[in-house]
N, C-alpha and C positions, 0 to 999 in steps of 0.2 A: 908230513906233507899237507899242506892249505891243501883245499877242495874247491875245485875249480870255478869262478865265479858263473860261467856260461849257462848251467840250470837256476840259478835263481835271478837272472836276466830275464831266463827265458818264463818261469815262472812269474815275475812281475810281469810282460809283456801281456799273458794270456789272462791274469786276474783283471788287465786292466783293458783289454781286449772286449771280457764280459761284463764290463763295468759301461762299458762306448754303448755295447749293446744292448742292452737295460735302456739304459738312457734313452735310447733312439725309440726302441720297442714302444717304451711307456712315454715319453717326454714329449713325441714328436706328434703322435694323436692329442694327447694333452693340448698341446699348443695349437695347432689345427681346427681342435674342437671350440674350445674358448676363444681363442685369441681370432682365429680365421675367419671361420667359418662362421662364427658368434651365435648368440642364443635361437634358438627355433620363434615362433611367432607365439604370442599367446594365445589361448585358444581364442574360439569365437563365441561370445557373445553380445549381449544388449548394448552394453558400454559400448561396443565399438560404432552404434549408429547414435547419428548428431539427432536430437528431439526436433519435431517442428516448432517453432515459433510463433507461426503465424498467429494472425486472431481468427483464422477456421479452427484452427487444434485446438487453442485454448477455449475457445466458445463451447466446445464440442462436452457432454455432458453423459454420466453412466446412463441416462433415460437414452438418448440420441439413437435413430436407428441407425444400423450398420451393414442392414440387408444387402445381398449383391455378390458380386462375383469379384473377387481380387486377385491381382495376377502379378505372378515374378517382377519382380524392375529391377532397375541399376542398385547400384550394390553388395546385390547376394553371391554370395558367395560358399563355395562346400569343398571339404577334400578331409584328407586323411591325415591321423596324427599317433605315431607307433614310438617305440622306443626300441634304440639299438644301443649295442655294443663293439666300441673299435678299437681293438688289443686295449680290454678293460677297461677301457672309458666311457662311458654314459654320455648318449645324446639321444635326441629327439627330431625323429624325420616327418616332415610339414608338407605335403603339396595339395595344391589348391587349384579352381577354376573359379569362374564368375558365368560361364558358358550352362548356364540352367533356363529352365521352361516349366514353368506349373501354374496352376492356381487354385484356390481354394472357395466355396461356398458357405456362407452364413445365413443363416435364418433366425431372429429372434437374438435368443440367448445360445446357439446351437452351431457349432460347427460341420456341417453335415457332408460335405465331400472335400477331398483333398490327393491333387495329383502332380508329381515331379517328378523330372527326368533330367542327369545331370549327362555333358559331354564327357566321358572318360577321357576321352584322348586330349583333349586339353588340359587334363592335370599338370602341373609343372613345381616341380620343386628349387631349391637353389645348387641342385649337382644335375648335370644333363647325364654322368651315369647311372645315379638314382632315376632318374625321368625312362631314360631307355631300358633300365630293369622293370620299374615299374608296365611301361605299354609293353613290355614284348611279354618273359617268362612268366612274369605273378599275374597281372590283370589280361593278359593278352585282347589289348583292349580293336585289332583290329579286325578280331572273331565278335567281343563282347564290348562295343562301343558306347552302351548307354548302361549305367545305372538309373532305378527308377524308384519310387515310392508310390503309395495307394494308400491313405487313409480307409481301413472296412468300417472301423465303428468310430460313430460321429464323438464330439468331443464336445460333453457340457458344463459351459459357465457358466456359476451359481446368478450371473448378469452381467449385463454389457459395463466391459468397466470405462473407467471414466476417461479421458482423454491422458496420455503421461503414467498412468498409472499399469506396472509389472503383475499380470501374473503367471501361474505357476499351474498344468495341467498335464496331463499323461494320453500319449498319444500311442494307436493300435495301428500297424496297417501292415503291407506286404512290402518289404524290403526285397531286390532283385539287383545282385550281384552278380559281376561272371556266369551270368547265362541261368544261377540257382537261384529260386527264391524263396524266400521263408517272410513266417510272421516273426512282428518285433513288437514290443513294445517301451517308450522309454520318454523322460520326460521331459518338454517343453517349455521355455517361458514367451511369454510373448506381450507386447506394447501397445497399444496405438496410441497414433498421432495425427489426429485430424484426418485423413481419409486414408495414413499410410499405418500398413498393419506389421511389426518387426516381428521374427522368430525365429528362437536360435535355441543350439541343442545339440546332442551327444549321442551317438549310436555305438554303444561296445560291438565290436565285429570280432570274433573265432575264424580263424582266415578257412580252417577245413569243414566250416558249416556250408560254405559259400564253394567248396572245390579249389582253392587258391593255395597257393605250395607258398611255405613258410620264404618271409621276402629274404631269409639270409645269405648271402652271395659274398664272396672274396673273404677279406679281413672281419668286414661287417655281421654282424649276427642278430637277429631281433625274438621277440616272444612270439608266440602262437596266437596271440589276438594284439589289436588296435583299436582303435576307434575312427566311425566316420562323424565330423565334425560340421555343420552348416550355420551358416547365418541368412535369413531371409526377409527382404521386405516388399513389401504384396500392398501394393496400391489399386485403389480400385476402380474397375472396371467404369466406372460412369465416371467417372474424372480423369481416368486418363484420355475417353471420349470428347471431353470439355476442351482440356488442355491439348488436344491435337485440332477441333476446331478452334479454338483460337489463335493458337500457329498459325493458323493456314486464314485467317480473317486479317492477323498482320502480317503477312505476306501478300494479299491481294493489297492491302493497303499501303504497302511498300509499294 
């Protein structure tokens, strides 16, 4: 007596049943990841600001004084950059603001105060339910709406450097996450360009130094630290003074 073909029917169906599902499980993040969603941002730094050109920037010399109060402008930018995992695939979650306030004091060769405060609640990523994990369970950002920094120990440069020219310095202050704060330290690079000062830089963050519950939620899974990532550039105070009367000089002259 043949044996009846009905179990190895049914036996193909179910092989190929866990074959669809694999597929879907692994292939369809895959595709999502790369194909959809596409790569996260690169981080942030120098590269990403255009040099002045002018003939103030290039006149500008390592002797030139730099004395003054320089403060936030257009451009800066800061947010977070972690790694996940979604059913076994690697990516990189990005959000970011431009919504910052600080400034910074120089004297000499010396950087002697330094203060920032970014908007939490304007972080945004490119998933609005990334965005809504992020303000509600992890950052609860509308108990804890500012992140801030403090520069304690001032920061010295062997000299004022030259206009165009990168350096490289290590910076101390109090970091103030989710309502916790702690000292940091971590390091710096920074530009000028005629009166405008670039800096950018990398904070490794341990999410339970700060009281912050690991971000993983649903499918998604990540590590126990991230980094907060910024870019900033800090024009200074007596030229943005200039440049706002002259606005208003051709305006009346309008």
């Amino acid at each position: 007596m043949q044996p009846s073909p009905a179990p190895r029917r049914w036996t193909r169906w179910l092989i190929g049943a866990v074959v669809v599902v694999i597929v879907l499980v692994v292939g369809v993040p895959f595709i999502y990841i790369h194909f959809i969603e596409g790569k996260a941002p690169k981080p942030l730094s120098l590269s990403d600001v255009t040099t002045t050109t002018t003939a103030a920037a290039g006149s500008s010399s390592s002797s030139a004084s730099v004395d003054g109060t320089y403060t936030v402008t257009t451009g800066s930018t800061a947010g977070y950059r972690i790694k996940e995992t979604l059913f076994g695939q690697s990516n990189t979650a990005v959000g970011r603001t431009s919504t910052i306030k600080g400034s910074i004091a120089i004297s000499g060769s010396q950087i002697t105060t330094g203060q920032f405060s970014v908007d939490m609640t304007t972080v945004k990523s490119d998933q609005s339910q990334r965005d809504s994990q992020f303000q509600g369970r992890i950052m609860d950002t509308s108990t804890y709406p500012t992140a801030t920094f403090t520069l304690t120990q001032p920061i010295q440069l062997a000299s004022v450097p030259a206009s165009g020219t990168t350096v490289t310095e290590s910076a101390t202050g109090k970091l103030t996450l989710h309502g916790t704060t702690k000292t940091v330290t971590f390091s710096v690079q920074a530009r000028r360009s005629g009166s405008t000062i670039s800096v950018s830089g990398t904070i490794p963050i341990t999410f339970s130094d700060y009281n912050i519950d690991n971000p993983s939620g649903g499918p998604a899974t990540t590590a126990s630290s991230g980094s907060l990532e910024f870019l900033l550039n800090l024009t200074h105070a007596r030229s943005e003074e200039q440049t706002s009367e002259l606005q208003s000089r051709q305006y009346l002259v309008c």
